[in-house]
Every structure is written in C-alpha cells, then in structure tokens.
SEDO-823550 format. One record per residue (C-alpha): x, y, z; residue number from 1; residue in one letter. Coordinates in pm, whole numbers, plus 50000, padded with zeros to 5 digits. Layout:
% residues N
px_py_pz_num_residu
X_Y_Z_NUM_A
...
***
This chain:
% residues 335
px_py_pz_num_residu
42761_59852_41812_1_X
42397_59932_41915_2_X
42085_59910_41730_3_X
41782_60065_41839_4_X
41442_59926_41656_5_X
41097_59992_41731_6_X
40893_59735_41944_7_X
40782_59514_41652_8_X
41137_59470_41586_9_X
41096_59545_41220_10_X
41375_59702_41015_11_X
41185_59823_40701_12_X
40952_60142_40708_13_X
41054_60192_41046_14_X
41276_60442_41255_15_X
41598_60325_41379_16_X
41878_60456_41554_17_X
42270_60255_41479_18_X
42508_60340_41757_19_X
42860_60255_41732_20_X
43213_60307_41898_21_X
43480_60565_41781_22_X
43645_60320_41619_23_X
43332_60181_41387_24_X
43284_60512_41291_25_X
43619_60578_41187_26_X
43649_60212_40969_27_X
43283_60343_40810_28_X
43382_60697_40740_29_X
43277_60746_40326_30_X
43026_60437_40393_31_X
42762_60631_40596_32_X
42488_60596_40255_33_X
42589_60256_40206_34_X
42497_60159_40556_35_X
42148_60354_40574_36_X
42094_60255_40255_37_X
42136_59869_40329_38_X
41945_59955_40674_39_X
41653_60034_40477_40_X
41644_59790_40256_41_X
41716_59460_40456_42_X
41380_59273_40548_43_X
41560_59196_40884_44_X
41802_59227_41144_45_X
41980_58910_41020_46_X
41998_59009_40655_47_X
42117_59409_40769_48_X
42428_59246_40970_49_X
42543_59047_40670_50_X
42537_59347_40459_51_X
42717_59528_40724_52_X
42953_59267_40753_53_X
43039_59281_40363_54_X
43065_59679_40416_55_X
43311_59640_40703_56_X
43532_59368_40536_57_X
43547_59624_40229_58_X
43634_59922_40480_59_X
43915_59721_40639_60_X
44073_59573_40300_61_X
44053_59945_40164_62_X
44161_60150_40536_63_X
44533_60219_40505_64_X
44565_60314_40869_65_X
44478_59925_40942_66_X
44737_59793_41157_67_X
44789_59440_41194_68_X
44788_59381_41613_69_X
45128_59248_41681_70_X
45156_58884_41828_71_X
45147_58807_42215_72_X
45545_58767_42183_73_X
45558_59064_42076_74_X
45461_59269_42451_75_X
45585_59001_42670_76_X
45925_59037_42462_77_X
45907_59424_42483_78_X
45804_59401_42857_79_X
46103_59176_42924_80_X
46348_59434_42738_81_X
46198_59685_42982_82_X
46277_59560_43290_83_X
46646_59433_43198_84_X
46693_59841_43095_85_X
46503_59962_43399_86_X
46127_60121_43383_87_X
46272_60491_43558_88_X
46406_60452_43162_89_X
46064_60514_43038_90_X
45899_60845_42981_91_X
45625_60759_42740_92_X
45490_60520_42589_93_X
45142_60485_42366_94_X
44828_60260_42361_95_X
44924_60020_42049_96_X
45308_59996_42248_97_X
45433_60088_41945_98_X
45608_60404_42028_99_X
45838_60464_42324_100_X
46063_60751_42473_101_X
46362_60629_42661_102_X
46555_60915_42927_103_X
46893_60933_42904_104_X
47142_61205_43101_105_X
47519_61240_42942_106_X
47825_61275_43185_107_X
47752_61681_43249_108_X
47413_61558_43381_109_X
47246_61724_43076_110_X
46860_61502_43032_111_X
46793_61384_42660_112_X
46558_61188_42535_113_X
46552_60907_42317_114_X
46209_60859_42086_115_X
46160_60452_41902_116_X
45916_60342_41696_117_X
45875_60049_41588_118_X
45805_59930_41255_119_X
45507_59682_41184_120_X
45781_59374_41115_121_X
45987_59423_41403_122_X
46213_59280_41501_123_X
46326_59271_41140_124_X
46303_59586_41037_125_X
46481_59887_41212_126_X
46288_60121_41434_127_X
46252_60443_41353_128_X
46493_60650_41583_129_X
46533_60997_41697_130_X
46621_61274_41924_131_X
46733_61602_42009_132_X
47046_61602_41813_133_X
47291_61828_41576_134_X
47398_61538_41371_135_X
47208_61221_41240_136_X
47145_60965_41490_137_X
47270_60661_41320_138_X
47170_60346_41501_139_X
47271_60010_41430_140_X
47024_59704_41434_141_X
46992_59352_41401_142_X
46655_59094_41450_143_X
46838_59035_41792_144_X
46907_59401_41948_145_X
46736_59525_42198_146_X
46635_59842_42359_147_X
46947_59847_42655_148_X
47146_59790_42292_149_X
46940_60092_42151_150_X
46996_60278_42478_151_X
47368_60225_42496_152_X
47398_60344_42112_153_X
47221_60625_42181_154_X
47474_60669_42534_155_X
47738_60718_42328_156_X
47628_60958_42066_157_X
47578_61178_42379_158_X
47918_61140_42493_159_X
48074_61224_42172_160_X
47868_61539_42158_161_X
47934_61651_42496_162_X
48214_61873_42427_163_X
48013_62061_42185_164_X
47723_62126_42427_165_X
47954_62222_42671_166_X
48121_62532_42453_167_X
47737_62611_42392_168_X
47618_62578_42766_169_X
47925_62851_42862_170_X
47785_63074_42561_171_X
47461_63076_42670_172_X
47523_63119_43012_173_X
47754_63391_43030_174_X
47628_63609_42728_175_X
47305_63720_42584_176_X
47169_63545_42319_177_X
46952_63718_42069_178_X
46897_63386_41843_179_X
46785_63146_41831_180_X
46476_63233_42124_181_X
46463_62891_42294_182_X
46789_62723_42204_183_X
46746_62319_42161_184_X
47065_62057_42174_185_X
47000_62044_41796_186_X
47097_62402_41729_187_X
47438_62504_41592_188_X
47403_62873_41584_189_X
47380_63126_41837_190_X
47373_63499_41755_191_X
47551_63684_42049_192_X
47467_64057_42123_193_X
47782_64269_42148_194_X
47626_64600_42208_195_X
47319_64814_42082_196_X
47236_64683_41747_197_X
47555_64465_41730_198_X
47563_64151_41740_199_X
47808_63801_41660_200_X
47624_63510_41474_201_X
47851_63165_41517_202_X
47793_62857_41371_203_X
47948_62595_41535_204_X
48074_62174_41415_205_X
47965_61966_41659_206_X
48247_61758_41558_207_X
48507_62010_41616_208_X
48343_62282_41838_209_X
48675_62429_41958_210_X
48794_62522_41634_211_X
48756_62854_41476_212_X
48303_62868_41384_213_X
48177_63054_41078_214_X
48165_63343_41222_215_X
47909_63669_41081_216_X
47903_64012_41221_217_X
47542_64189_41205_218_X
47470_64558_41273_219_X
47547_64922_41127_220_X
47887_64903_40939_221_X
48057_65208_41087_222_X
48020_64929_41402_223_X
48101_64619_41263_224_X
48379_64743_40977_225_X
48644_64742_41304_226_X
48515_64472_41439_227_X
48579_64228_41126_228_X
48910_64403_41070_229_X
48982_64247_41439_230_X
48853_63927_41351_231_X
49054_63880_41053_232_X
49395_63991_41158_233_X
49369_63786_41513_234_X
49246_63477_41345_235_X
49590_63314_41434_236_X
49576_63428_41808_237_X
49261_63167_41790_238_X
49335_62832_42065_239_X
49179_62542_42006_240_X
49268_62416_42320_241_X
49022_62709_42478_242_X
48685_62759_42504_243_X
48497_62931_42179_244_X
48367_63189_42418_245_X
48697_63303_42559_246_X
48875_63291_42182_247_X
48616_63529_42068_248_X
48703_63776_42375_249_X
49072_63762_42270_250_X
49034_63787_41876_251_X
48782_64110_41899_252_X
48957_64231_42145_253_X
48584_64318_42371_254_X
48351_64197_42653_255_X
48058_63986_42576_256_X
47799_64183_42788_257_X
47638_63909_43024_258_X
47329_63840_43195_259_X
47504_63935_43544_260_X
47611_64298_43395_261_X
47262_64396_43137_262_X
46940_64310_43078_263_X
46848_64164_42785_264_X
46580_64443_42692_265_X
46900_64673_42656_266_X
46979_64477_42295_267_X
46576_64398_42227_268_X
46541_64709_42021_269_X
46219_64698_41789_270_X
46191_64730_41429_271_X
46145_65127_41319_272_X
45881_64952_41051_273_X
45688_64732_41249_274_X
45713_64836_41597_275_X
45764_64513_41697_276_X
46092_64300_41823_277_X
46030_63956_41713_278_X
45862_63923_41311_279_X
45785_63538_41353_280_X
46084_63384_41435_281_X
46333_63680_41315_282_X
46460_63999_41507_283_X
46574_64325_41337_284_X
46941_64191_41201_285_X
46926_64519_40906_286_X
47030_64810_41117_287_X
47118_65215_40920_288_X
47432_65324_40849_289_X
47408_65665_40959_290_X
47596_65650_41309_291_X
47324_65933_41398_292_X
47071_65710_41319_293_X
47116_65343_41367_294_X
46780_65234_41339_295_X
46696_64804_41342_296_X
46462_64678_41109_297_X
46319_64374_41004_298_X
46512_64220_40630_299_X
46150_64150_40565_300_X
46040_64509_40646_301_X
46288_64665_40515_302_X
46277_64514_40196_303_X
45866_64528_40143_304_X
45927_64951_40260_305_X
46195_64977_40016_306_X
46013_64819_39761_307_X
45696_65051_39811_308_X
45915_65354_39770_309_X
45874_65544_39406_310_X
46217_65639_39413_311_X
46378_65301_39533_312_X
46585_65075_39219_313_X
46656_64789_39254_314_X
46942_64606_39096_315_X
46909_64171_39088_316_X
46827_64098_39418_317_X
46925_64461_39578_318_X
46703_64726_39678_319_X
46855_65105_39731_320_X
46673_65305_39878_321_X
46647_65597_40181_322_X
46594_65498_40572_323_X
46271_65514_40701_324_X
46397_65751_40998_325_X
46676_65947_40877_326_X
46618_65939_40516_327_X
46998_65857_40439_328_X
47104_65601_40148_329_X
47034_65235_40266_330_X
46990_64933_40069_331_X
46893_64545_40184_332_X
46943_64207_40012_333_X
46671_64010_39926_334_X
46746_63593_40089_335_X
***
C-alpha cells in the first residue's frame, strides 16, 4: 500500500491519493466510504493506519474467500509426494498449490487426466476428485494416502473402463456420428447415421458395453418401421462376445456408412424451419412422413411452427398438425 500526501504531510483538508495491491482492493471491496471517510477525518498518518487496521481486521473476519495459508509441511510434504510419483505426472498446478492435474494413459494408450483438490484440512479430509469419466470416480482416502495412492486408484478405474472405450473408439471410427458433436470419455450415447435422415441412437453401460445398448431409431417411419421390425426379431442373433458395432450390422441386417465411403455433409441435412443444421446443441432428429417429402426439422422448431398454426390441436403434450413443406399430417411430442 501507497499513500501519496501533499508536502506538509498533512492528512486533513488536503488531497491524497491511497494506492494499493489487487489483493487490498479485493479484502476492502464494500469498505471504499469507510476508508475515505476515516482518511478524512484522522488528524494524522498514525491515527489513519489504526483505523485502517480496524477496517482490514473487520474485512478479513467477514471475507469468506479467506483462506488460511497452509503450514510449511504442508508444500515440502506435497513436493516430496511429487517426486516419488514423477513430475512428467504433472500437468497443472495453481498458485495457492491447492489444485493439481495428474496425466494418466490406460493400456490402449488413450491420455486422461486426473483433477485433485485439496481441502483446507488436508490431509484429513478427502480431496475433491475428478475426471473425464462415465461413472463416479470413487476414491478411497486416509490421513496417510498419497498422490502415487491417488494415481494408482485412479489407474485402475481406467482399466476397468477400457473395454467400454474401446467398443466406442471402433464406433466412432468406422461410422459417422451425428451426436454427440465432440464426443468426451464421459459420454454414453452416440447417435449413428444410417442413411439420409436415418439415424441409430445407442446408449451404452460402461459396465457391460458388449451387451445388447438401449437402442432408438430416429427418422421418417416408412424408414425406420423395417428397421425396428429387424431389430426386434434378431435381438437373439445379438453376441456378446462381439463388438457392439459389428452386432448392430448383423441384427439390422445393413452397412453403417463410414468416413472412408461418405462425407459427413451427406447426413448434415438442415432444418426446413430454421435453415440451420445444429439448434444449440441439437440436430433435426423430427423428420416427415411423407416418403415424397422427408423433410428434418428441429423438435424445437417443429413444435413452436406447429403451435403457431390456427388449425394445429393439440392433445396433452402432442401437437398435430401439417408439414411445413408438403403440407401432409405430422405431429411432434413435446420433451
């Protein structure tokens, strides 16, 4: 902190300037008046920095983002745990050492990361742990663990998902995936085009991810009617000693177009609403009946157009209506 008085060196009836740090300014935030207000009142330097000193010891009981600054023990002990797990571990860590992230690459050389923060009375209280992951990450901790513990935990939960992220890696390699855009190792879904307006949504168990997924066909139903007639009288052809990908194949009886054999803008058809592929995070999934017509739209569009229409009705959560394009009988389901 800085004051700047005039030459006299007098406080009162005089011009000042108070310059501080970032961090003075955050512990005084809401006492700004208080402070000019005891700067122009105190006969003199010495009797301002008392006041200022009652101000700041108010600020600092009352400041819940005041965190007591761990002991020495508490880096050196940290800084030891480091170098027994190896520093090319490390891929963050911040200022107060309070939070780290830990690498960590499973058998199919897939990289994850591992994020802990620690609590303000560690060693006896847990750290707060997380990652990329499709299941809890349930750690287990005592006053003596320690981060190669934390890492090995963590080793193993990787492991025992591997087989899951493996089924997923061949599905998203090998076919196009309309959903979700970016795929993370925490998603269980992927929505698998088929054709023009067809598409597969599967939601996998990480647990189990060989056995038969929820399974959800989306497009026009002149399209899909077959196709779920396939899936439910194959459902015992299903092997869950094969991959999720090739099951599929043999149950609906098609070929998964891939990224080697069509471009993805081949199933990126845009809504007939709002000219546009991607609404947010959703894609047309509401496509017309009319095998003429088989326009996508938005469930959002669609539903708002429907709604607008004077001769739409609308029965619970059902609109019925006519298609935008063709004008034929077409109704959507409010979620």
């Amino acid at each position: 902190m800085r004051i700047q008085l005039p030459p006299d060196r007098q406080i009162k009836q005089a011009k000042y300037k108070l310059h501080c740090s970032w961090q003075l300014k955050h512990l005084l935030r809401g006492y700004e008046h208080i402070v000019k207000q005891r700067l122009q009142q105190s006969a003199d330097l010495v009797s301002f920095i008392l006041e200022l000193k009652t101000v700041l010891e108010l600020g600092l009981k009352r400041s819940s983002e005041c965190i007591a600054i761990p002991p020495p023990q508490y880096y050196s002990q940290l800084i030891s745990e480091m170098e027994t797990l190896g520093w090319d571990m490390l891929l963050f860590i911040d200022t107060e050492f309070q939070t780290l992230k830990l690498k960590a690459e499973d058998s199919s050389g897939r990289q994850h990361i591992l994020t802990i923060k620690f609590k303000s009375k560690h060693p006896a209280e847990a750290p707060e742990c997380s990652a990329d992951l499709p299941i809890p990450l349930a750690i287990t901790w005592t006053p003596q663990s320690t981060l190669q513990q934390l890492h090995k935990q963590f080793m193993l939960v990787l492991e025992s998902l591997t087989e899951f992220w493996d089924v997923l890696d061949e599905i998203d390699n090998q076919t196009w995936i309309l959903e979700p855009e970016k795929p993370s190792r925490c998603d269980t879904m992927r929505r698998i085009a088929i054709g023009n307006n067809v598409s597969i949504k599967v939601e996998l168990d990480p647990r189990h991810p060989k056995m038969l997924p929820e399974c959800c066909l989306l497009g026009a139903e002149h399209v899909v009617t077959p196709l779920r007639n396939k899936l439910n009288s194959n459902m015992h052809l299903w092997n869950p000693n094969s991959s999720v990908l090739h099951n599929l194949r043999d149950v609906l009886k098609i070929k998964f177009p891939s990224p080697a054999t069509h471009e993805k803008s081949d199933f990126s058809v845009e809504c007939g609403i709002c000219y546009s592929y991607r609404l947010e995070a959703a894609i047309p999934d509401q496509v017309c009946n009319d095998p003429r017509c088989g326009q996508p739209f938005h469930q959002a569009c669609l539903y708002e157009w429907l709604r607008a229409l004077p001769s739409s009705r609308q029965s619970f959560n059902i609109v019925f209506g006519e298609c935008p394009y063709c004008s034929k009988s077409i109704d959507i389901q409010k979620t």
